[in-house]
C-alpha positions, -999 to 999 in steps of 0.1 A, spaced: -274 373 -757 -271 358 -724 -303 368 -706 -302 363 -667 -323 376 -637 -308 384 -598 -329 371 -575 -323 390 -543 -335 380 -506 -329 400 -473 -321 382 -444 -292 376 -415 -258 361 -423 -242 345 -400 -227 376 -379 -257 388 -378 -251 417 -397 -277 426 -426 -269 420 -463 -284 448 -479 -303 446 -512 -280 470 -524 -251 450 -516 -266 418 -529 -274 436 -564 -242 452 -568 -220 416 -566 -245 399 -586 -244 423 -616 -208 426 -609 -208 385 -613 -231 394 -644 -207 419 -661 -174 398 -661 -199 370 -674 -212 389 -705 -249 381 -689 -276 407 -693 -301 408 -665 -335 419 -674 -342 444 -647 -330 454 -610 -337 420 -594 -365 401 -582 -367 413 -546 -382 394 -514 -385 414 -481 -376 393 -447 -391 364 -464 -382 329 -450 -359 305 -466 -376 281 -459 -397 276 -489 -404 289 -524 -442 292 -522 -443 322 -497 -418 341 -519 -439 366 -542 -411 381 -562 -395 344 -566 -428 330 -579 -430 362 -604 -392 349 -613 -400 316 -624 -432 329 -645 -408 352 -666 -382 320 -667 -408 308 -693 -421 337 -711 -388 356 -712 -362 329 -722 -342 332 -694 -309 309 -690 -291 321 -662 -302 326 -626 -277 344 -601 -284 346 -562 -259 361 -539 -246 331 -523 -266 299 -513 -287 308 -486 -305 332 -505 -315 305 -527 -323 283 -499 -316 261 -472 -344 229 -477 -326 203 -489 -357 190 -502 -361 222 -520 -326 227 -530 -327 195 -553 -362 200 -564 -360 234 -576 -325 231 -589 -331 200 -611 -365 214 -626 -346 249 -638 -319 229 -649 -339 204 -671 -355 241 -685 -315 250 -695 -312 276 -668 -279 281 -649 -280 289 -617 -250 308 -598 -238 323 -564 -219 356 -572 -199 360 -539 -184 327 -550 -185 327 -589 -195 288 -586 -223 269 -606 -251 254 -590 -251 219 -609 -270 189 -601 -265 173 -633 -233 171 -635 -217 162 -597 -186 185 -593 -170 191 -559 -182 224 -558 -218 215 -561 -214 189 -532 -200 211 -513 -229 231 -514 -254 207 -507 -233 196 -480 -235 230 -467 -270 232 -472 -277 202 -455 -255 213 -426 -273 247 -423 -310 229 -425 -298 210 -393 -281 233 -371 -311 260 -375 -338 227 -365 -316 217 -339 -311 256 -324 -347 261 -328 -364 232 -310 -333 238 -278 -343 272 -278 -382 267 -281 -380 240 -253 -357 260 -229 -384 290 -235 -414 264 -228 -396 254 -195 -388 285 -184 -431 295 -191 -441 261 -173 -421 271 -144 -437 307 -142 -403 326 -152 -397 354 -171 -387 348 -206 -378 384 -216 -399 415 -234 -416 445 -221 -425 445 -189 -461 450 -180 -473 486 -170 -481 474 -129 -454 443 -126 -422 443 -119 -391 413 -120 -377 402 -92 -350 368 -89 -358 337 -72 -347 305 -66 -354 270 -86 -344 241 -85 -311 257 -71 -307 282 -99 -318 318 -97 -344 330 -118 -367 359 -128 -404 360 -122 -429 388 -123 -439 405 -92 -464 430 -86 -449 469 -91 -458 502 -83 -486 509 -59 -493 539 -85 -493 512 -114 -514 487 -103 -542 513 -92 -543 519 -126 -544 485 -140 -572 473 -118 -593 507 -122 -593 500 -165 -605 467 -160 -634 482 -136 -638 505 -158 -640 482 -192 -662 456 -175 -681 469 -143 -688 505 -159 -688 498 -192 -665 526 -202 -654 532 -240 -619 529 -247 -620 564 -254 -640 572 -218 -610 552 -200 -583 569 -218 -601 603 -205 -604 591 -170 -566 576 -173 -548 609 -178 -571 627 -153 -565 600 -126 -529 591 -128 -515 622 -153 -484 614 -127 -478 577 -136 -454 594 -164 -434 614 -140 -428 590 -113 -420 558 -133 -412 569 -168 -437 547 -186 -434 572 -220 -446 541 -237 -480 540 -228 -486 577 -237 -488 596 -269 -464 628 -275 -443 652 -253 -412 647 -244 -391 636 -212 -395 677 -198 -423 683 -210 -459 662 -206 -485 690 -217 -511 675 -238 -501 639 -237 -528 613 -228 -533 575 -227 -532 558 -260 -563 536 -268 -540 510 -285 -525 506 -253 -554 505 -228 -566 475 -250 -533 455 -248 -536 460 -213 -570 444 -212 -556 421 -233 -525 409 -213 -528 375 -197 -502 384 -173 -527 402 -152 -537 367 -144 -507 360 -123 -501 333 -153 -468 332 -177 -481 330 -211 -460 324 -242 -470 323 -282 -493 357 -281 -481 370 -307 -470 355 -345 -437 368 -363 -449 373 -402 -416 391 -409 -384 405 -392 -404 433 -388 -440 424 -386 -466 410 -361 -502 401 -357 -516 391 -330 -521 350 -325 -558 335 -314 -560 325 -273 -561 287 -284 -527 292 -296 -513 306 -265 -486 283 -242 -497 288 -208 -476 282 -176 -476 244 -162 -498 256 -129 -522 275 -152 -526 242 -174 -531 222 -144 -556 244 -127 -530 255 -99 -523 287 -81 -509 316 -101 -471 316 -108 -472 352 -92 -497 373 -78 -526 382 -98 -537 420 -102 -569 409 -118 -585 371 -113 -584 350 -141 -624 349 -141 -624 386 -145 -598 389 -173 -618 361 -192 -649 380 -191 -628 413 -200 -617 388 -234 -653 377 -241 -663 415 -239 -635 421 -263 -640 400 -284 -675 408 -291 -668 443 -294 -646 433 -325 -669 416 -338 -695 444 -338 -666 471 -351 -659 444 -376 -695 438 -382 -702 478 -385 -672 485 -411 -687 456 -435 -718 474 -436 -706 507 -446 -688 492 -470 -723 477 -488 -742 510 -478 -710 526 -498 -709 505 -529 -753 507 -525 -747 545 -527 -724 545 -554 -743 521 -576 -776 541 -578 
């Protein structure tokens, strides 16, 4: 018996439309039936995983475990990029699974993966790989330094716009660009009462998102800002109030400062986030050298910074608080 596994990664192609793990499986075992291989189960499955590397690829790892105590001989990814596009990796990883007598092979193309023995096909790939591995490193650093210009200079670099700022378009260096600028009247009230609030009055989140929807109920009608409230509907705002998630990323928000800011937040996945730490932020040029504000402030920068130390010990507490139920809990448990 010829005993093979799919390995199966979702990602973007080059259109930019989604392979689906569906779609990936079904030409694989496909590939597999006209090549009298049995797979051992429904494919080894990473979610919006990077191709950069194997070691951040759970199901891949798993893969190369059962490669040993299984017996397995044949390997069959999609096409190459869901393998991977290191070079570096590419040859690694291929040569040690071949040396272990597995085949490896991309079903969309029906072609072997073979290091050992140089075919054009195989050259091709690596060519391809290699190709791939540079055009992303060279997009990536144009893209990241545009983006880094664009924050030195104080411009807009795209995303939700802050709840009390607005974009308007100026002129640099003889090109028109787009900066924040300070919005509604109605907005910014609100803005620079949750910082009093937070810091001066030492309101709860809870006590600010009470005094929010009393105070300025008609922010939602008069500017549509649905996204900072919970519930209701476009007729119909009975009931809704202020979200606490959303009062904190307001207190949060550098751009209060009058400062662009870039880098606040990490991509883990397509779909995931977490929030990155303040010495990883990339802060406008004028912020960096200790120069006016690329637009004006709604809060000062040495208020916002005490806001962050205040938040930050707060977490610390919460965090703090939750580890000792958890002791009181297993205490309980274990008398």
């Amino acid at each position: 018996m010829k005993l093979g596994a799919a390995y199966i990664r979702t990602s973007v192609d080059k259109t930019g439309n989604k392979i689906s793990p569906q779609q990936q499986y079904n030409a694989i075992k496909g590939f597999a039936d006209n090549n009298s291989i049995t797979l051992v189960n429904e494919g080894y499955y990473d979610e919006d995983v990077s191709s950069e590397n194997f070691e951040d690829r759970p199901a891949f790892q798993q893969l190369l475990e059962d490669i040993d105590k299984y017996n397995i001989k044949y390997i069959v990814f999609y096409d190459s990029s869901r393998y991977t596009r290191v070079v570096k990796d590419f040859i690694n990883m291929t040569t040690n699974l071949q040396e272990k007598g597995v085949k490896i092979f991309l079903a969309n193309s029906g072609k072997e993966v073979n290091l050992l023995d140089w075919n054009n096909n195989t050259m091709m790939d690596l060519i391809q790989s290699i190709f791939d591995q540079n055009m992303r490193e060279d997009v990536r650093k144009k893209v990241k330094a545009n983006i880094n210009e664009l924050v030195d200079m104080g411009c807009y670099i795209g995303g939700p716009i802050p709840i009390g700022l607005s974009i308007e378009e100026v002129e640099i260096n003889e090109r028109k660009r787009k900066r924040y600028c300070l919005g509604d009247t109605k907005e910014i009230e609100l803005v620079k009462n949750i910082f009093k609030w937070y810091l001066e009055d030492d309101k709860s989140l809870s006590e600010i998102v009470r005094l929010a929807d009393e105070e300025f109920a008609d922010i939602l009608n008069e500017n549509d800002v649905k996204k900072y409230r919970k519930n209701g509907t476009e007729n119909n705002y009975n009931g809704v109030y202020f979200n606490s998630k959303k009062i904190w990323r307001i207190l949060r928000n550098p751009s209060y400062t009058g400062y662009m800011v870039k880098n606040r937040r990490e991509r883990i996945t397509k779909k995931k986030r977490k929030d990155s730490t303040m010495e990883e932020w990339y802060w406008s040029k004028n912020f960096r050298e200790g120069k006016e504000p690329d637009f004006t402030p709604i809060v000062s920068f040495e208020k916002w910074e005490k806001v962050q130390k205040k938040c930050k010990q707060e977490s610390l507490n919460k965090s703090t608080m939750i580890l000792k139920e958890k002791i009181a809990l297993i205490y309980y448990q274990a008398c």
